[in-house]
PAZAPA-4460 file (N, C-alpha, C; in steps of 0.05 Angstrom, whole numbers, plus 32768, in hexadecimal, padded with zeros to 4 digits):
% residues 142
    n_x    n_y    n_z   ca_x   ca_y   ca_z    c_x    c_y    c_z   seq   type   mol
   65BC   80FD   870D   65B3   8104   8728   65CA   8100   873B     1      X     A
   65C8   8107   874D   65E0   810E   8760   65DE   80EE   8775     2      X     A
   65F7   80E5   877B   65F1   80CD   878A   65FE   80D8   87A8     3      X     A
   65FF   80C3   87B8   660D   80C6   87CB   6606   80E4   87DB     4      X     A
   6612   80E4   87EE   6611   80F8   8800   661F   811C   87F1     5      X     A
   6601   8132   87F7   6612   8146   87ED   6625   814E   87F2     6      X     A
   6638   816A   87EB   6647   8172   87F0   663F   8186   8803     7      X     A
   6650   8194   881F   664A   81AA   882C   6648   81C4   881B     8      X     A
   6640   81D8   8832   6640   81F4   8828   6660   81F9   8828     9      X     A
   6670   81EA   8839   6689   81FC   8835   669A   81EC   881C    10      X     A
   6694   81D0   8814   66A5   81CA   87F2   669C   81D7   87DC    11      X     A
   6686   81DD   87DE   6677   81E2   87CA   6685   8206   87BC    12      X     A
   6683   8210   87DA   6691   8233   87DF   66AE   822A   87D6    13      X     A
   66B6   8215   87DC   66D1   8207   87D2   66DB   820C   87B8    14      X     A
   66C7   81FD   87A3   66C6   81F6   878E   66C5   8212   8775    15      X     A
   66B4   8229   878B   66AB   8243   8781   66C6   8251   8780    16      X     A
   66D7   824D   8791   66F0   8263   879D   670B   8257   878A    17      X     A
   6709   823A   8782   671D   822E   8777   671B   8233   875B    18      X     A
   6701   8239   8753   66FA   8238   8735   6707   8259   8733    19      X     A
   6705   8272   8741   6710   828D   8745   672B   828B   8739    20      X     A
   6736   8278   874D   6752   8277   8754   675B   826D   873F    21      X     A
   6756   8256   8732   675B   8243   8718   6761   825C   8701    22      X     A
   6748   826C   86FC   673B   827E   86E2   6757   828F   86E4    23      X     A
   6755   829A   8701   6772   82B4   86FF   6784   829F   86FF    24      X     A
   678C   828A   8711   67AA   8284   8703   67A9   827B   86DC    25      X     A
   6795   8283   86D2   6793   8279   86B1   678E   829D   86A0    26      X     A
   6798   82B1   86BA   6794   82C7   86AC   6771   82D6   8699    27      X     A
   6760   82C1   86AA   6748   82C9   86A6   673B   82DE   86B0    28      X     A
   6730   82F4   86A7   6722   8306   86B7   66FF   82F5   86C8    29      X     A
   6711   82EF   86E0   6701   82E5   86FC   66EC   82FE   8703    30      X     A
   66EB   8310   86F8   66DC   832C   8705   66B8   8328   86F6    31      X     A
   66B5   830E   86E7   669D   831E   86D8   669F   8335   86C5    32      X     A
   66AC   833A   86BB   66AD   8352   86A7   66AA   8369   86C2    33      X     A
   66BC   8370   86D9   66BA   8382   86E7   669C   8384   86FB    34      X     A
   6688   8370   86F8   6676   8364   8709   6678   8362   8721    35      X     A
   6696   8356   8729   6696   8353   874A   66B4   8364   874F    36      X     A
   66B3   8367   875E   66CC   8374   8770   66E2   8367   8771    37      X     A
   66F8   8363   876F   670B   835D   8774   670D   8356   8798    38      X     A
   6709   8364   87A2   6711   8375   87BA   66F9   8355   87CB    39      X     A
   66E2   835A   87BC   66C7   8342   87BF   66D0   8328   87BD    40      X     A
   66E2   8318   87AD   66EC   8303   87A4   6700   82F8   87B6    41      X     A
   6717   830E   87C2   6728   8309   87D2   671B   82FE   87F0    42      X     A
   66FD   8313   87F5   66F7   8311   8817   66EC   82F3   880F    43      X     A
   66E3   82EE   87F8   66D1   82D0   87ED   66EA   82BE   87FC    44      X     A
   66F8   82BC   87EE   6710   82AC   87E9   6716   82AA   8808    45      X     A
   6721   82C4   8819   672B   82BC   8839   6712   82B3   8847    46      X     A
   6700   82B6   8848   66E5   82A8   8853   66D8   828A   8852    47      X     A
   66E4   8286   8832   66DD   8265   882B   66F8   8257   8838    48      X     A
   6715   8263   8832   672B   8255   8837   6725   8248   8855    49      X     A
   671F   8264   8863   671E   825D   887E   6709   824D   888B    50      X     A
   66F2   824B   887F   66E2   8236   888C   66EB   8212   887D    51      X     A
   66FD   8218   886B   6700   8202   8867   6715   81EF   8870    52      X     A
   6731   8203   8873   6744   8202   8891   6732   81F2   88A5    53      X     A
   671C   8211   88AF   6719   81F6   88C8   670A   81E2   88C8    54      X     A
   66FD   81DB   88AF   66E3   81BF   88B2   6705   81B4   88AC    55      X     A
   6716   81A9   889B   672A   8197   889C   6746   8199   88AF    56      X     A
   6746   81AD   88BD   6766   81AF   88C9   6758   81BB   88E3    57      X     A
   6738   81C1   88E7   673C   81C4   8900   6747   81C0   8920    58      X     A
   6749   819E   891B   6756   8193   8931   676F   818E   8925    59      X     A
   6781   8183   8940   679A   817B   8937   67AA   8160   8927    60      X     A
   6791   8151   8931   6795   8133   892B   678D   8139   8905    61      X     A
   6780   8155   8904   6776   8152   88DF   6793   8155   88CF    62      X     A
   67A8   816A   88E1   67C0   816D   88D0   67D2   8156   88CA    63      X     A
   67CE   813F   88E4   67DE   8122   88E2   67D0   8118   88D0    64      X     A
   67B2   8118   88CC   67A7   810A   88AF   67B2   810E   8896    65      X     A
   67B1   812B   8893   67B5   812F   8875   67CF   8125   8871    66      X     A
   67E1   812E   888B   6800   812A   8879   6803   8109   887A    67      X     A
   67FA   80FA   888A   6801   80DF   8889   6823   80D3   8892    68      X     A
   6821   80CB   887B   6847   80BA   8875   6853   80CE   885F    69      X     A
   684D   80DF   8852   6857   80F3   8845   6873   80FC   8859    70      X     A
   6871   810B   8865   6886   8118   886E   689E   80F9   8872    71      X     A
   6892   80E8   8888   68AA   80D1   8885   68BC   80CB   8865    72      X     A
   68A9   80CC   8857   68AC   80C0   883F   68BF   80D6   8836    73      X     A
   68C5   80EE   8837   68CA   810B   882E   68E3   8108   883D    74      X     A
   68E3   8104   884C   68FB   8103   8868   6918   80F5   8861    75      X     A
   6902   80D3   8852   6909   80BF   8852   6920   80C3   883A    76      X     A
   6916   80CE   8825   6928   80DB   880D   6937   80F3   880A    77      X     A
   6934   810A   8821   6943   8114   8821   695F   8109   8830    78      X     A
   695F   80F2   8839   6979   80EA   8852   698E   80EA   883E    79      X     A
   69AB   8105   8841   69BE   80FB   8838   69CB   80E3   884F    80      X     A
   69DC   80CE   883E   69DC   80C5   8822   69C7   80B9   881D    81      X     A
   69C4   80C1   87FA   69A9   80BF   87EF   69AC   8097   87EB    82      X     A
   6992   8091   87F6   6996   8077   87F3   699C   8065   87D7    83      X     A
   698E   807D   87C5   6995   8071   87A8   699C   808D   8799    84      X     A
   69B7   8090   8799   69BA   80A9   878B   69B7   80AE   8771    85      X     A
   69B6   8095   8761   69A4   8099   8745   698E   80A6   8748    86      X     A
   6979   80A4   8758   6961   80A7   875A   695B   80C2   8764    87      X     A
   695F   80D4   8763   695D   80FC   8768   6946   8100   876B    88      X     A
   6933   80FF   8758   6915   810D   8753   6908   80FB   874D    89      X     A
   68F6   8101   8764   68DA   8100   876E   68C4   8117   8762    90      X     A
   68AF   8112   875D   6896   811F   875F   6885   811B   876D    91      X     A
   6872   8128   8780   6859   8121   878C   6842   8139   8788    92      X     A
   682B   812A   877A   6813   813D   8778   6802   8139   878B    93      X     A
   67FE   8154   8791   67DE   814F   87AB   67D4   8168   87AD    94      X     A
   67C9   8168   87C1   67AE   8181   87C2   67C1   819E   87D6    95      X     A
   67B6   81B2   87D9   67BE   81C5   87E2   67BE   81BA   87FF    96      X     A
   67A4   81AC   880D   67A2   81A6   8824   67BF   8198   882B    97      X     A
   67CA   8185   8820   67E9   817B   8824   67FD   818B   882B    98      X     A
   67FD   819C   8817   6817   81BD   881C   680C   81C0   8833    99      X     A
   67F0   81CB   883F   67EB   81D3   8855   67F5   81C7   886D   100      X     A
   67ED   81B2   8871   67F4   819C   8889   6812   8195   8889   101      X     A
   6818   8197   886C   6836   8195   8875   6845   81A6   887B   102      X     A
   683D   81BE   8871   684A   81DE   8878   683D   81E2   88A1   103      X     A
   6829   81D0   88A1   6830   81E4   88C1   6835   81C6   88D0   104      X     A
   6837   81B2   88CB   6842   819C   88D7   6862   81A4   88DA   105      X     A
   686B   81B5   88C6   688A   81BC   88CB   688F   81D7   88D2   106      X     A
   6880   81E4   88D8   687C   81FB   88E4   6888   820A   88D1   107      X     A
   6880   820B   88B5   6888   8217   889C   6870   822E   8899   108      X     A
   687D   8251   8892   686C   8261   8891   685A   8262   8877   109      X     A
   6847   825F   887A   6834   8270   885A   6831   8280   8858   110      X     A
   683D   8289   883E   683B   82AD   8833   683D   82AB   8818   111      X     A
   6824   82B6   8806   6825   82BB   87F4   681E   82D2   87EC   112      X     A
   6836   82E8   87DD   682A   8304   87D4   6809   8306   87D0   113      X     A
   67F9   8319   87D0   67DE   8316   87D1   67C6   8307   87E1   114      X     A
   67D9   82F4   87EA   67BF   82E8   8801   67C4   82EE   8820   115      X     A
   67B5   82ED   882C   67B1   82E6   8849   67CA   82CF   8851   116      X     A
   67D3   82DF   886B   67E3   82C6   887B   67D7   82A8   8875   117      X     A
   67EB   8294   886D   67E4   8274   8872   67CE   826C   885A   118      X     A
   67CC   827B   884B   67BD   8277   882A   67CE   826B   881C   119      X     A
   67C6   825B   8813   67D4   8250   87F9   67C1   824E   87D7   120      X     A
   67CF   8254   87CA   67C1   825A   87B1   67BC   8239   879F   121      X     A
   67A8   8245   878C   679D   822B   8779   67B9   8226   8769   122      X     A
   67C9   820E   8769   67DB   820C   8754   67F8   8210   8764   123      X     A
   67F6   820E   877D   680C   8214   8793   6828   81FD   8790   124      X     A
   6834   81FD   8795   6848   81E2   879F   685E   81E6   87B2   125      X     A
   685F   81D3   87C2   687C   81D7   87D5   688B   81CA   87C5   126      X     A
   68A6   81CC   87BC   68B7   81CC   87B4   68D1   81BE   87C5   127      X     A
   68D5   81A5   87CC   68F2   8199   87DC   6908   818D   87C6   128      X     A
   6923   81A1   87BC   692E   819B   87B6   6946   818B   87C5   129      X     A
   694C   817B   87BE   6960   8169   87D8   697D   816A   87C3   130      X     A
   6993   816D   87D1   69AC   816F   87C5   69C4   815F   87DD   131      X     A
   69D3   8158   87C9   69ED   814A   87DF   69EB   8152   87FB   132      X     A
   69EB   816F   87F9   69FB   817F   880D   69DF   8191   8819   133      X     A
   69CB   818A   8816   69B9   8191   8826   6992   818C   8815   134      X     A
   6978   819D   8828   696C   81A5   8813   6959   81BD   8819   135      X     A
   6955   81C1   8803   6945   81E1   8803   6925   81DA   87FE   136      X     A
   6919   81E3   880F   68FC   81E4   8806   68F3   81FE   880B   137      X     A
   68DE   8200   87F2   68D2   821E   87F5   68B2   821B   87E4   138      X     A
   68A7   822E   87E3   6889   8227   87D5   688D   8237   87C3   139      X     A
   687C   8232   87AA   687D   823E   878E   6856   8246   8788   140      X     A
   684F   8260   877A   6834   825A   8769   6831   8268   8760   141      X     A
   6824   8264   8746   6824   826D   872A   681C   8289   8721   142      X     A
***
């Protein structure tokens, strides 16, 4: 039985849009055996994305949430000289919502072939390579 408080109509539409997104990035036919539209899936997809943008990033104070100390922390390791130059790579896992807040906390554009302006895909990552002599960040998805 289910405890605690449910989930909204918009995680739930969440959960429906990510499972889409999951199946095609795994090369699954997402269509139902040609059942639903393609064309149907996508308007699914910009409709859920966007009510879910704004229940979490509607206000401004939501984009200082998500990102937190991340960016300091990001900042903090990119400073040439590297404070421990043994130490190069880093990994950090987190949710799409993170790329988000941190892509428009730095006024970084979103664009991914196939989606809508400021979409980011299931399986996305920003990418900060840091080097002696500078660093490159860019987003990558699958």
């Amino acid at each position: 039985m289910w405890e605690g408080k449910p989930k909204s109509l918009t995680w739930a539409l969440k959960a429906v849009m990510d499972g889409f997104s999951f199946s095609e990035n795994e090369g699954l036919n997402i269509t139902m055996g040609g059942r639903l539209q393609m064309s149907t899936i996508r308007e699914f997809h910009d409709v859920v994305e966007g009510m879910v943008a704004d229940q979490i990033f509607g206000k401004p104070h939501q984009i200082t949430y998500w990102t937190g100390d991340f960016i300091p922390t990001i900042l903090g390791l990119a400073r040439v000289p590297f404070k421990r130059p043994v130490n190069k790579f880093h990994v950090f896992l987190n949710h799409r919502e993170l790329i988000y807040a941190i892509a428009h906390m730095l006024g970084i554009p979103i664009h991914f072939p196939g989606l809508r302006e400021d979409s980011l895909p299931s399986g996305c990552s920003m990418v900060i390579e840091v080097y002696d002599d500078g660093v490159r960040l860019f987003m990558w998805a699958p």
